[in-house]
C-alpha positions in Angstrom: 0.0 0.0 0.0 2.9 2.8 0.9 4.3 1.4 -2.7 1.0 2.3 -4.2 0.8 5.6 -2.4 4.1 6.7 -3.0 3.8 5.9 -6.8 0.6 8.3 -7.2 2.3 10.4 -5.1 5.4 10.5 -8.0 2.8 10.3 -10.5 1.3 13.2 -9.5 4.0 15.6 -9.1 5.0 14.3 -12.8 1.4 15.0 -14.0 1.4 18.2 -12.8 3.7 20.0 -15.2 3.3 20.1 -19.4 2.6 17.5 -21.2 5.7 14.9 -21.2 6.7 13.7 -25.1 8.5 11.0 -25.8 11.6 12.7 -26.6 11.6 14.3 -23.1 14.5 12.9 -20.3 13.0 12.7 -17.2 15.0 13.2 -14.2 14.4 12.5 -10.4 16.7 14.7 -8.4 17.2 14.7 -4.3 16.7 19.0 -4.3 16.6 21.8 -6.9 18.8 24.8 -6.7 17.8 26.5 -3.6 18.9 29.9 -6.0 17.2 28.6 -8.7 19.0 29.9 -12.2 21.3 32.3 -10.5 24.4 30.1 -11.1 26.8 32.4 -9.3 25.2 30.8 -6.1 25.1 27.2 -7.5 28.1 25.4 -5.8 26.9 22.0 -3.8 26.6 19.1 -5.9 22.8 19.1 -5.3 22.8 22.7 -7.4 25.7 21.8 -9.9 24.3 18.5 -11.1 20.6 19.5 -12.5 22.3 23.7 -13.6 24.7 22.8 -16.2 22.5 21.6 -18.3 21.1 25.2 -18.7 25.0 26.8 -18.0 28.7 26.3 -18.9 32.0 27.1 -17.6 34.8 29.0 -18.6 36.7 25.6 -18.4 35.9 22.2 -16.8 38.7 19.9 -14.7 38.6 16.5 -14.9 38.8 13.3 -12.2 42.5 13.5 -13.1 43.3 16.7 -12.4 43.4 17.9 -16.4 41.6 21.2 -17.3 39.5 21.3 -20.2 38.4 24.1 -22.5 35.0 25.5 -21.9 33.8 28.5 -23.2 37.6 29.4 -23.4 39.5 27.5 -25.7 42.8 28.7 -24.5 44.9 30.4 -21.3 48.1 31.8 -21.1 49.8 33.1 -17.7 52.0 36.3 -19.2 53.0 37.2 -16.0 52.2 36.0 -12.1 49.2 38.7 -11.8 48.0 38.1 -15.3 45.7 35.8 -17.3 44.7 35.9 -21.1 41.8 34.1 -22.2 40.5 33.0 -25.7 36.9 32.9 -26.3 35.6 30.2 -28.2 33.8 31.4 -31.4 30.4 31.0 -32.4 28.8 30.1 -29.0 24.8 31.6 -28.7 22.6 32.4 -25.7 19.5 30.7 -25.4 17.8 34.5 -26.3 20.5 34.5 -29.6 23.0 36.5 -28.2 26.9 35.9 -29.3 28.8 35.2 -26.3 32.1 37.6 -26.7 34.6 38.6 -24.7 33.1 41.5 -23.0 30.2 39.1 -22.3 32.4 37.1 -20.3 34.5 39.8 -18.8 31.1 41.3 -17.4 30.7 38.3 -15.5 34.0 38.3 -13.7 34.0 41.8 -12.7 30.3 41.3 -11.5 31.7 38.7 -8.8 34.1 41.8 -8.0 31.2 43.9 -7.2 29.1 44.6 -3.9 26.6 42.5 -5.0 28.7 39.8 -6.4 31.8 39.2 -4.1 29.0 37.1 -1.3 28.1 34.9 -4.4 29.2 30.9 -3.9 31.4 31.4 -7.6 33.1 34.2 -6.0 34.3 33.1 -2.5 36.4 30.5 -5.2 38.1 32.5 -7.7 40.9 34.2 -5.4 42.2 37.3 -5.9 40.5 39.2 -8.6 41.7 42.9 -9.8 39.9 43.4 -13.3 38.7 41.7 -16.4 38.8 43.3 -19.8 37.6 42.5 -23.4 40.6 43.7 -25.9 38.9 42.3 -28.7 35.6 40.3 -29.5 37.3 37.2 -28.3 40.1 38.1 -25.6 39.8 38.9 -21.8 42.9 39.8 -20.1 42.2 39.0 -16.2 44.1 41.0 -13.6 44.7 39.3 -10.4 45.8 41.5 -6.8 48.4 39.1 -6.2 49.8 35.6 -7.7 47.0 33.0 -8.5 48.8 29.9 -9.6 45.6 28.1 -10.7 43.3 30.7 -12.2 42.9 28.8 -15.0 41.3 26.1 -13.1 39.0 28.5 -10.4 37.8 29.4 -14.0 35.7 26.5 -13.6 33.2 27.6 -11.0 32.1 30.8 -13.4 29.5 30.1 -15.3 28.4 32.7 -17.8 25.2 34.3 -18.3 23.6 36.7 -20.8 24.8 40.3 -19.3 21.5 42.2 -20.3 18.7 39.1 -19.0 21.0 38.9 -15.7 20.8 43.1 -15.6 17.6 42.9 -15.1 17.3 41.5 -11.6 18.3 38.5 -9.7 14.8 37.3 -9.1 13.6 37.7 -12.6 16.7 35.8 -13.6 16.5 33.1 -11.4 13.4 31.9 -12.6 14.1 32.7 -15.9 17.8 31.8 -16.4 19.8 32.6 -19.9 22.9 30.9 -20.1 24.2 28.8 -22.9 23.9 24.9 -21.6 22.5 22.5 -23.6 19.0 23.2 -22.6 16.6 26.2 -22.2 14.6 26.6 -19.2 10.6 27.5 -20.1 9.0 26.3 -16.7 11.3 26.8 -13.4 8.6 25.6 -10.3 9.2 24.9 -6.8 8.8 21.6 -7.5 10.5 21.3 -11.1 12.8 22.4 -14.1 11.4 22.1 -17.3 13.4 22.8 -20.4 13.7 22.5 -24.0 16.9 21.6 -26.4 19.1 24.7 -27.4 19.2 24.4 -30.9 21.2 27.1 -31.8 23.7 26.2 -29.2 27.1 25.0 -29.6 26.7 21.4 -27.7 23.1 20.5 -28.9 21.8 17.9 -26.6 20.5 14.3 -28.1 17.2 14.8 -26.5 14.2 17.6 -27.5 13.8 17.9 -23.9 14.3 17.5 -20.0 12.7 17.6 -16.7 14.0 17.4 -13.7 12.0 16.7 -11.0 12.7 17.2 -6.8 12.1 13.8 -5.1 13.4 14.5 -1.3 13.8 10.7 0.0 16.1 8.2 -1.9 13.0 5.6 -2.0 11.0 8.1 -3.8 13.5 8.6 -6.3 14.1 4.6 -6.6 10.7 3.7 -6.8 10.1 6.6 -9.3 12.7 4.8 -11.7 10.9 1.6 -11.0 8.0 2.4 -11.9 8.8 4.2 -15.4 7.9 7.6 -14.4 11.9 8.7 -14.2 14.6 7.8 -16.5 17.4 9.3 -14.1 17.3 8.5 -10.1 20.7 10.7 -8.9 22.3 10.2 -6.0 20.3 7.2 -4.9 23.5 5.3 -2.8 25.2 1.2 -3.1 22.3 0.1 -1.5 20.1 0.3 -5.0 22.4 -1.5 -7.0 21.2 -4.7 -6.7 17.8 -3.2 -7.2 18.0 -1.6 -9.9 20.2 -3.8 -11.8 17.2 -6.6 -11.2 14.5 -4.0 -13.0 16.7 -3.4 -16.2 18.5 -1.0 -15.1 21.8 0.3 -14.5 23.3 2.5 -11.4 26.4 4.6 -12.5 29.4 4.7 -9.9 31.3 7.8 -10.6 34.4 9.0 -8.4 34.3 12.9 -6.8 36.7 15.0 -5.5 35.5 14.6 -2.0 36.7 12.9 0.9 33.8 11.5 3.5 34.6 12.7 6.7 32.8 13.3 10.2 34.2 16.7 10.3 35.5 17.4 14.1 35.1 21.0 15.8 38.2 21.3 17.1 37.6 25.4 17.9 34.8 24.5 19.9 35.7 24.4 23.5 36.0 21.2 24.9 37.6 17.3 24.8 38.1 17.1 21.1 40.5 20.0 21.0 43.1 17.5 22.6 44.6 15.3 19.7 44.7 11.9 21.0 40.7 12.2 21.4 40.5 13.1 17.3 43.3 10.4 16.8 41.2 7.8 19.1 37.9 8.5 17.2 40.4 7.7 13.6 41.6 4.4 15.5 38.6 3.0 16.8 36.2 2.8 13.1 36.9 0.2 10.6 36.5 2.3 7.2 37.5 -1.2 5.2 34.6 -3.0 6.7 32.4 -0.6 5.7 33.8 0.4 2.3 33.5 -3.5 1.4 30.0 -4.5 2.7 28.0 -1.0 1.9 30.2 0.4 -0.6 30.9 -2.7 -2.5 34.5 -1.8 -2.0 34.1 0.4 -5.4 36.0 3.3 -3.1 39.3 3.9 -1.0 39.5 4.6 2.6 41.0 7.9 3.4 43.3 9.5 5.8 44.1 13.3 4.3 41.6 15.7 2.8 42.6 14.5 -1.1 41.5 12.1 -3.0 44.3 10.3 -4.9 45.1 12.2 -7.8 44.3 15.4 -6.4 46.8 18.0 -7.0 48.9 18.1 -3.7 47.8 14.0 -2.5 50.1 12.6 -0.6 51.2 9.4 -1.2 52.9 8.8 2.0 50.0 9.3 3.8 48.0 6.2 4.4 44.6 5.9 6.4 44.5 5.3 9.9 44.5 1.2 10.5 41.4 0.5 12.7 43.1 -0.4 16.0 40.2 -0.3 19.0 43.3 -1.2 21.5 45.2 2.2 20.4 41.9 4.2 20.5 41.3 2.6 24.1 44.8 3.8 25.4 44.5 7.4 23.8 41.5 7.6 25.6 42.9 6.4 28.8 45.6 8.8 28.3 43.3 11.8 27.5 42.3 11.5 30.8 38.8 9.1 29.6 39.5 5.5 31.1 36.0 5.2 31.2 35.1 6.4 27.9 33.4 10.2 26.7 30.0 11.1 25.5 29.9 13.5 21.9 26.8 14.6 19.9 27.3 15.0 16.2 25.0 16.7 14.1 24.1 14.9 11.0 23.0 14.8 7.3 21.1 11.3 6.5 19.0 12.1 3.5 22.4 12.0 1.1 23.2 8.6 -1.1 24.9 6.2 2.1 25.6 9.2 4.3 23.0 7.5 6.9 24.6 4.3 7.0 28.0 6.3 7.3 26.9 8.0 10.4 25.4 4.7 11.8 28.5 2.8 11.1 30.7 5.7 12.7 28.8 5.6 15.7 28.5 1.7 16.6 32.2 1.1 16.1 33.1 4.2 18.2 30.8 2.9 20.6 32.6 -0.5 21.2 36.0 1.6 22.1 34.2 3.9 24.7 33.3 7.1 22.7 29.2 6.9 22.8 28.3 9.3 19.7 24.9 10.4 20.0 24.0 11.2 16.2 21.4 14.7 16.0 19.9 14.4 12.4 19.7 18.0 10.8 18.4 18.9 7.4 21.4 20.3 4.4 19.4 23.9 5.0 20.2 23.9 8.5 23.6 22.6 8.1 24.6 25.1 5.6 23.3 28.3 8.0 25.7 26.6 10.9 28.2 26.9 8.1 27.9 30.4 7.1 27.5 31.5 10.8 23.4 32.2 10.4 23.2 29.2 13.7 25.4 28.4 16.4 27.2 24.5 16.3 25.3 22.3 18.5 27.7 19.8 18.7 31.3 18.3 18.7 31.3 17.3 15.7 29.2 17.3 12.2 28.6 15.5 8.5 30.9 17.7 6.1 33.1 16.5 3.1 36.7 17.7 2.3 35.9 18.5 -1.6 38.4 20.0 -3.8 35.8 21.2 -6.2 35.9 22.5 -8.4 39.9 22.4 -9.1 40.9 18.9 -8.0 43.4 21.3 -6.0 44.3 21.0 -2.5 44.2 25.1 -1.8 39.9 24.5 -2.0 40.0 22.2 0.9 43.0 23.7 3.0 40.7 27.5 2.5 37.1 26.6 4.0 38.8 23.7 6.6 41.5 26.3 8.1 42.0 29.7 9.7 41.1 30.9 6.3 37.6 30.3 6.1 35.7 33.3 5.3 32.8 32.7 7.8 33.6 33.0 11.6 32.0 29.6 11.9 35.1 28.0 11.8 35.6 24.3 12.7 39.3 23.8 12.3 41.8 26.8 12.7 45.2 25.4 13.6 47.6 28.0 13.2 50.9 26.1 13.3 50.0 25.1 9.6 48.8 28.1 8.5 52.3 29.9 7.0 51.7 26.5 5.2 48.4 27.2 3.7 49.1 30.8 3.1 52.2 30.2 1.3 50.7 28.1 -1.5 47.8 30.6 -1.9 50.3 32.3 -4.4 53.3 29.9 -4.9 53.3 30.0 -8.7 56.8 27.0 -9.2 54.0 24.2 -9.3 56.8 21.8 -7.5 57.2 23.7 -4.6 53.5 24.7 -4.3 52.5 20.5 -4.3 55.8 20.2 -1.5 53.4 22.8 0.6 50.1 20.4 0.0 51.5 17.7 1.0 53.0 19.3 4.0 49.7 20.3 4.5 47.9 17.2 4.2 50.8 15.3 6.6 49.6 17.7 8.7 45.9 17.3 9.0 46.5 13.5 9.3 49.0 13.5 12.1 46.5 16.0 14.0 43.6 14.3 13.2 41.5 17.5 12.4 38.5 15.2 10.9 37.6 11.7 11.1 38.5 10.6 7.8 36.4 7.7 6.3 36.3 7.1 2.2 37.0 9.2 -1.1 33.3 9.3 -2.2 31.6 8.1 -5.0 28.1 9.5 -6.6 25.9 6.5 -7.5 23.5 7.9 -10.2 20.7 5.0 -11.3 19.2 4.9 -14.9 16.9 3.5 -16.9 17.9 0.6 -19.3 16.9 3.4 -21.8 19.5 6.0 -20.8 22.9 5.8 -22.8 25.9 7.6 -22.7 25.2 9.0 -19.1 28.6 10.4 -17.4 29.8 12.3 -14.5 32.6 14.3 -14.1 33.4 16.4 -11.5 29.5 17.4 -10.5 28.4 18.7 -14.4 26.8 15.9 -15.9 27.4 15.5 -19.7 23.7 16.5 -20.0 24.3 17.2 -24.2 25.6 13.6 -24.9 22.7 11.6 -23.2 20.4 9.1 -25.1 17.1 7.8 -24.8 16.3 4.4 -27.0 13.1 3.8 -26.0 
């Protein structure tokens, strides 16, 4: 009966929007943008995934640390405050517009402005002076100080028409003009409907796509099940089996993020003592967990870099799970008899709930008893941005070098840098470290300060590192070509066969 229910439910929510044709790509997604089409604000994966299929970047870095042209073609460093981009020719707005240079150049001196500089795309593009067009298709870009990798913070600015975007962020943002694949004609609270971009310069395979907001994993499974989705994302291991019974597939793609239970080690209290943060390292067994919910399709962690991030350390390796060491740090901490923490939790994300539930049982049987508070992502991201106090010791965070595959991301929001005074981690022994490699522009010596960096975070045990992370995305047997890199979905390239 709840299977019934939830299906009408689904069914519903799909009814209630234009008529669906059989060229359409349905997609079943856990939130839309919270911003809607402002794509300066669009940074979490939630808000990256569905908006580049109406947006594009500048450039795009891949799993291997490779950037890629964009809407540049080309870069060139000419000195260690500037940069001199090459437009690529040709490219259209959805309302016709050319894209040129002074197109893009008004986008990175709006994230200079007032207005701009709080945007998500601007707290990750370091440094900026000016940005002019000298010609229809070059923008020279004028950074304060040395930015090493401009090129690849180039990723996070996604370009929209200068006059639609003129004309008001709330207008915009429900009726976005970019140059993605696909035009938005209905943005709803509950949905994102859009057409192809014909005149654009990566026309999608599809006439059209839908994306739908399906909270709950189950929702988003069943929806697939059930034909009314072609595209579950996000839905975790757990729906492999599942899925793979009905027809259809579930795509394992790897991120740039690192799965962590993030410790609050400015927050006054027991965890500000290392062997504590080390104990809590010892006393969980990542493998165990990596191999019966993850399938072992991931690595276990212990710095905040996935391999083949610039700046990973090889010498690093994750802690071994060792309940006797994390007994006798507690013991020496002063804890013989064990300690009692509250976390504060997301569950609703892929395995993220099994995660917590798995931290929390093995820290139990070494004396830590972790009492798990379960918060929504809107409530976690105000505690972020200092909007609501921390509640707890510790809290469900990732270490994501997004969008650079760059150790500086990471080392900025989980330091003394972080630009909020909601800081969880501000160790200032490493942070003529961190600061240093903010503008080292010899790439050798800047990766000798990452991996400095990341020795560091290990030894001190400023999170409790767990898995590099994976997104599992499910599909339809009916969906080809589907692929994920680095949170923008190759939304121009997908198939339907039915």
């Amino acid at each position: 009966m709840r299977k019934l229910i939830l299906s009408a439910a689904i069914a519903g929510l799909i009814a209630g929007g234009a008529t669906v044709k059989a060229e359409t790509l349905m997609v079943g997604h856990r939130t839309l943008p919270v911003n809607q089409g402002d794509v300066h604000m669009a940074f979490s994966a939630l808000a990256v995934n569905p908006i580049m299929a109406f947006f594009d970047s500048l450039t795009y870095n891949d799993q291997e640390g490779n950037t890629n042209p964009g809407l540049v073609t080309s870069w060139e460093n000419t000195a260690p405050d500037t940069w001199i981009l090459h437009v690529r020719p040709g490219v259209k707005f959805h309302n016709g517009k050319p894209v040129t240079a002074e197109a893009i150049a008004f986008n990175i001196r709006y994230l200079m402005t007032d207005e701009g500089r709080v945007k998500s795309a601007a707290r990750q593009v370091k440094y900026l002076a000016s940005a002019t067009a000298t010609d229809d298709y070059t923008v020279v870009v004028k950074t304060k100080k040395p930015n090493p990798i401009f090129y690849k913070q180039a990723a996070i600015i996604r370009i929209v028409e200068p006059t639609a975007y003129s004309e008001g962020i709330e207008t915009f943002s429900r009726n976005p003009v970019g140059t993605g694949a696909f035009r938005v004609t209905n943005w709803a609270p509950d949905r994102i409907e859009a057409v192809a971009h014909d005149n654009g310069w990566r026309k999608p395979k599809v006439d059209a796509l839908t994306i739908i907001e399906l909270p709950e994993v189950a929702s988003r499974i069943q929806a697939l099940l059930s034909g009314q989705v072609d595209m579950a994302l996000d839905v975790g291991p757990e729906a492999i089996e599942t899925i793979e019974n009905a027809g259809g597939q579930v795509i394992v793609s790897p991120t740039h993020n690192i799965m962590t239970l993030m410790i609050n080690s400015v927050r006054e209290g027991p965890l500000q003592d290392v062997r504590i943060r080390q104990a809590m390292n010892y006393g969980v067994n990542k493998q165990v967990f990596i191999d019966t919910v993850l399938r072992g399709l991931v690595r276990a962690a212990g710095q905040p870099l996935k391999m083949g991030d610039i700046g990973y350390n090889p010498n690093v390796k994750p802690y071994p799970y060792d309940p006797e060491k994390a007994k006798q740090l507690l013991t020496e901490a002063g804890y013989p008899n064990g300690i009692k923490l509250t976390a504060e939790v997301v569950t609703s994300l892929g395995e993220f709930s099994s995660a917590q539930q798995h931290i929390a049982s093995d820290l139990a049987k070494v004396g830590i008893d972790l009492e798990l508070k379960v918060i929504t992502t809107p409530i976690l991201i105000k505690k972020i941005l200092n909007l609501q106090p921390w509640d707890g010791d510790a809290f469900s965070m990732q270490f994501e070098s997004y969008p650079t595959g760059d150790g500086g991301r990471p080392m900025d929001t989980h330091s003394c840098n972080f630009f909020f005074d909601s800081r969880w981690i501000c160790d200032k022994a490493i942070m003529p470290t961190i600061i240093a490699l903010g503008s080292e522009m010899d790439p050798q010596k800047r990766v000798a300060l990452l991996q400095e960096a990341m020795q560091y975070y290990h030894d001190n045990a400023l999170a409790l590192f767990m898995y590099e992370r994976a997104q599992f995305d499910a599909m339809s047997g009916d969906v080809k070509n589907y692929e994920l890199v680095n949170r923008a979905i190759n939304w121009h390239e997908i198939e339907l066969t039915r």
